[in-house]
C-alpha positions in Angstrom: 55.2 36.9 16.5 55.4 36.9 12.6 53.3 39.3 10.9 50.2 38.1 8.4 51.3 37.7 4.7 47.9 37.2 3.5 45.0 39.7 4.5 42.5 39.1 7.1 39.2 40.0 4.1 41.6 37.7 1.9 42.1 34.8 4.2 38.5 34.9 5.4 37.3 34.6 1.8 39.9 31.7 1.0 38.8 30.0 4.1 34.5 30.1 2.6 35.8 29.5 -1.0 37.8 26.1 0.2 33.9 25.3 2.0 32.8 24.3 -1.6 32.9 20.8 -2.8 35.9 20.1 -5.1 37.4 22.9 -4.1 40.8 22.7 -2.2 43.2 25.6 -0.2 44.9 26.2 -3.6 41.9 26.3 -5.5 40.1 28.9 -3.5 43.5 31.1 -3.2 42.8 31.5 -7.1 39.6 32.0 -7.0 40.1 35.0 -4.3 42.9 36.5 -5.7 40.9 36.6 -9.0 38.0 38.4 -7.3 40.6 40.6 -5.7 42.2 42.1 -9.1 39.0 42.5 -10.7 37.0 45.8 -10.5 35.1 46.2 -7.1 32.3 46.3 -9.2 32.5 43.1 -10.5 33.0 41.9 -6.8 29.7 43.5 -5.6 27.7 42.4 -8.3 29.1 38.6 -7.0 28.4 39.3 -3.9 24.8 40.3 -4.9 24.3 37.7 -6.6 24.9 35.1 -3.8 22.8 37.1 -1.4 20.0 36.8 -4.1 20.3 32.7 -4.1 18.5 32.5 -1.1 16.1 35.4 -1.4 14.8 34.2 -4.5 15.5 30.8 -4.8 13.0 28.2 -3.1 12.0 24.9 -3.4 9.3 23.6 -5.6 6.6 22.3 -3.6 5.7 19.8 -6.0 8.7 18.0 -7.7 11.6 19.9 -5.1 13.6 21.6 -7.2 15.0 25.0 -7.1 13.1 27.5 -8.6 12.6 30.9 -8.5 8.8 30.3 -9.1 6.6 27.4 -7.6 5.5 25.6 -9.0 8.7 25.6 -11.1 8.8 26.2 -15.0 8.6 21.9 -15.4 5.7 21.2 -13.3 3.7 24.5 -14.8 4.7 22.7 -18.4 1.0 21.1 -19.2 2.8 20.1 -22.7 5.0 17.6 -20.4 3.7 14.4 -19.2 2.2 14.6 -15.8 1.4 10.7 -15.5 5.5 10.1 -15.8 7.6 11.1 -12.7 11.3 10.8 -12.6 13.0 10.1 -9.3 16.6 11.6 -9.3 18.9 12.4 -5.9 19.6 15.7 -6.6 18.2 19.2 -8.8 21.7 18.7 -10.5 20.8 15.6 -11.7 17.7 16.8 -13.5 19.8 19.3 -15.0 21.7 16.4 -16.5 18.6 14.8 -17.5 17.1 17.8 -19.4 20.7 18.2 -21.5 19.8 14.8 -22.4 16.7 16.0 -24.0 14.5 13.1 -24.9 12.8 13.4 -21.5 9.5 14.8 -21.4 7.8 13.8 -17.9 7.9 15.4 -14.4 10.2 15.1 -11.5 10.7 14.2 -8.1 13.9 15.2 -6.3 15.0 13.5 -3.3 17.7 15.6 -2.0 19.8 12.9 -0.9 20.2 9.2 -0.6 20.0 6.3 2.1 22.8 6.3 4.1 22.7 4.6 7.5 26.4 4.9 8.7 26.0 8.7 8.4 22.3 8.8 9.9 20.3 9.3 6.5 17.6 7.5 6.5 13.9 7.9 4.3 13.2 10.5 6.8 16.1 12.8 5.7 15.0 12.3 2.1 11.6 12.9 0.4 9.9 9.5 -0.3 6.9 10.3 1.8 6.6 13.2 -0.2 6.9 10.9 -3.1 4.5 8.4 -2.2 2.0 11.3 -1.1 2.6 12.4 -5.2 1.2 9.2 -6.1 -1.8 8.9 -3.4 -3.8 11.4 -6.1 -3.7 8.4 -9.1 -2.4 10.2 -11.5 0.9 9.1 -12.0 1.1 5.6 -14.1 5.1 5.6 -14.3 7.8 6.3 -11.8 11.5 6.3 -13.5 14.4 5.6 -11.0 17.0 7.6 -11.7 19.0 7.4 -9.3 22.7 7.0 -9.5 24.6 3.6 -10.3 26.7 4.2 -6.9 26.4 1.8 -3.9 24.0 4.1 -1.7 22.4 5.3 -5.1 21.4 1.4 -5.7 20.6 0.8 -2.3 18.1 4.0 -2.0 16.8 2.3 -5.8 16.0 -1.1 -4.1 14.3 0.7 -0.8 12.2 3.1 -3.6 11.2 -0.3 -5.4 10.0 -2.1 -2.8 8.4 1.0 -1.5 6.4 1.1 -4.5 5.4 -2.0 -5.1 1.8 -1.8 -3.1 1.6 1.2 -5.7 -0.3 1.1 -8.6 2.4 2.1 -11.0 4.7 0.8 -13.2 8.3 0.9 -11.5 11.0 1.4 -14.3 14.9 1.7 -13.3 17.6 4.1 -15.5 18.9 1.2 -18.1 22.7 0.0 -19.3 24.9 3.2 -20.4 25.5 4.3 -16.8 28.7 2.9 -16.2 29.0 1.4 -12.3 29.9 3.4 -9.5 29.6 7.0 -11.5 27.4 9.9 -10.3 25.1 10.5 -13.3 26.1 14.1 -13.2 29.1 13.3 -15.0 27.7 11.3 -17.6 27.8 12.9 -21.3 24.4 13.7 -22.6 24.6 10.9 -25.5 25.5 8.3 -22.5 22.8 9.1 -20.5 20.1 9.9 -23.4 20.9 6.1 -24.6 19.8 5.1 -20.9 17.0 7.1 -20.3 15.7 5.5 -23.7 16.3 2.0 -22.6 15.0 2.2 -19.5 13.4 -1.3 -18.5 10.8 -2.4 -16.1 11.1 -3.8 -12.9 9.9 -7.2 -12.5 
């Protein structure tokens, strides 16, 4: 039986590393060895700072982002527009939005998107939770933002016709967003051009 080259600790940490999207076997070998040759301090202070996400991190119990506060520091914002809610698939997407910076409304993060063949349906994602949001008649717009991707559309069309016994107007992310990209990826003058263009749904 041949001996281990690589370290149990090492391997073990390779092995969680490669977990993360986009990250492959050699990716994460970096990335360990990396941690590995800096000080051990450096390496606690990581490791602290993971254990932290979850202690201190929570979701917002009105829009559902991550926050270390709730409600987060964009639904406390009363100099933001609380009749305007943007619908967007994921917290990373609002991030994108805000970069954008000619956004000034509210949020609503669905944490996912429809996808039948792998069991997601509007119970795995928080459109009751939107639709409860709009029960209060407060809210006179709700933005779909959701990306141009074929279960981003199809969760768009679902959201639409959900809302149509609402009394809101319906407005869809507008031309910019090429087809079949995450908006995530888009560059802030891309997406800032969309967000502006935005166009009702008939």
């Amino acid at each position: 039986m041949s001996p281990q080259v690589i370290p149990q600790a090492l391997e073990r940490l390779i092995q969680d590393l490669s977990k993360l999207p986009g990250i492959g076997k050699k990716t994460a070998s970096r990335l360990a060895l990396n941690i590995l040759r800096r000080p051990a301090g450096e390496a606690r202070e990581l490791a602290g700072a993971l254990a932290d996400l979850h202690r201190s991190i929570q979701l917002c119990s009105c829009c559902f982002t991550f926050s270390e506060n709730d409600p987060c520091a964009i639904c406390a914002d009363l100099k933001r527009d609380s009749t305007l809610i943007c619908v967007v698939e994921q917290p990373g997407d609002l991030l994108a939005i805000e970069k954008a910076g000619n956004y000034f409304g509210h949020y609503h993060i669905l944490h996912g998107v429809l996808a039948p063949m792998d069991g997601i349906g509007p119970g795995e994602i928080k459109v009751n939770e939107l639709e409860a949001r709009l029960n209060n008649g407060s809210i006179k717009e709700v933005f779909i933002a959701t990306s141009s991707t074929v279960p981003g559309e199809a969760t768009a069309n679902y959201l639409i016709d959900r809302l149509q016994k609402q009394q809101v107007l319906v407005t869809r992310l507008a031309c910019g967003i090429p087809m079949g990209m995450d908006i995530k990826y888009a560059d802030k003058h891309t997406l800032a051009r969309a967000i502006a263009s935005r166009s009702k749904i008939s």
